[in-house]
C-alpha positions in Angstrom: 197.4 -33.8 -13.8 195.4 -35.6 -11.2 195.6 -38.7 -13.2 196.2 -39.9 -16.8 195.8 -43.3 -18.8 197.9 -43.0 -21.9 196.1 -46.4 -23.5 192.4 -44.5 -23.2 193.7 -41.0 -23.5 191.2 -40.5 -20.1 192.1 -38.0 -17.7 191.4 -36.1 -14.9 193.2 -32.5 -14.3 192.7 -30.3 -10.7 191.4 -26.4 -11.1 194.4 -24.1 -9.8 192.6 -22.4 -6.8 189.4 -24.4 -6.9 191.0 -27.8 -7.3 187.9 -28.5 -9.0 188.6 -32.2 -10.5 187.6 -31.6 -14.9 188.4 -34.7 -17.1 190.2 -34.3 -20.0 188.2 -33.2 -23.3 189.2 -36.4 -26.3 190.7 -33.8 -28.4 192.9 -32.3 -25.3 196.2 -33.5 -26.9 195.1 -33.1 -30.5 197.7 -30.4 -32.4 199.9 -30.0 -28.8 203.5 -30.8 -28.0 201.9 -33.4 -25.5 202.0 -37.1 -27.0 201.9 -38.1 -23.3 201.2 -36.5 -19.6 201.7 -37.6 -16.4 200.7 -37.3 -12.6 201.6 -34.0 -10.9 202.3 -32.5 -14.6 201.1 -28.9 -14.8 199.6 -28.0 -17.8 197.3 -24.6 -19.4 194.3 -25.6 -21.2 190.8 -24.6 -22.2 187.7 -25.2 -19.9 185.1 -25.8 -22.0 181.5 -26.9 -21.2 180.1 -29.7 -23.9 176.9 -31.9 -23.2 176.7 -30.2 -19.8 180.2 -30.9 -18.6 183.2 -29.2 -18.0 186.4 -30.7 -20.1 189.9 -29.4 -20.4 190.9 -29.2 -23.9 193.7 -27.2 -26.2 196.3 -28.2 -23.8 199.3 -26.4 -24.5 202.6 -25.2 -22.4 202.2 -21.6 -20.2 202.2 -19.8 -23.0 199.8 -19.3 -25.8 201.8 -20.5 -28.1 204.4 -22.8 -29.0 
């Protein structure tokens, strides 16, 4: 995690490798162990495109499932 804003839910996560900055999807916590992340947390999650931008969603420990 790059940076997080638990009030808003709004964050922005750095690619592994690419360190490509993705904000975080409004559903990325929804159904995951996560109520909360913070800076310099690594997380696994989805990269999916919606309305022509990239968001990280489904995030979930390094595993697929919990």
């Amino acid at each position: 995690m790059k940076s997080y804003d638990p009030y808003s839910r709004q964050g922005l996560v750095l690619l592994d490798g690419t360190y490509e900055e993705v904000p975080l999807a409004f559903d990325a916590l929804h159904d995951s162990i996560f109520h909360t992340l913070r800076e310099g947390q690594r997380v696994v999650g989805d990269v999916v495109e919606r309305e022509g931008q990239r968001q990280l969603t489904h995030i979930r420990l390094g595993q697929d499932s919990y």
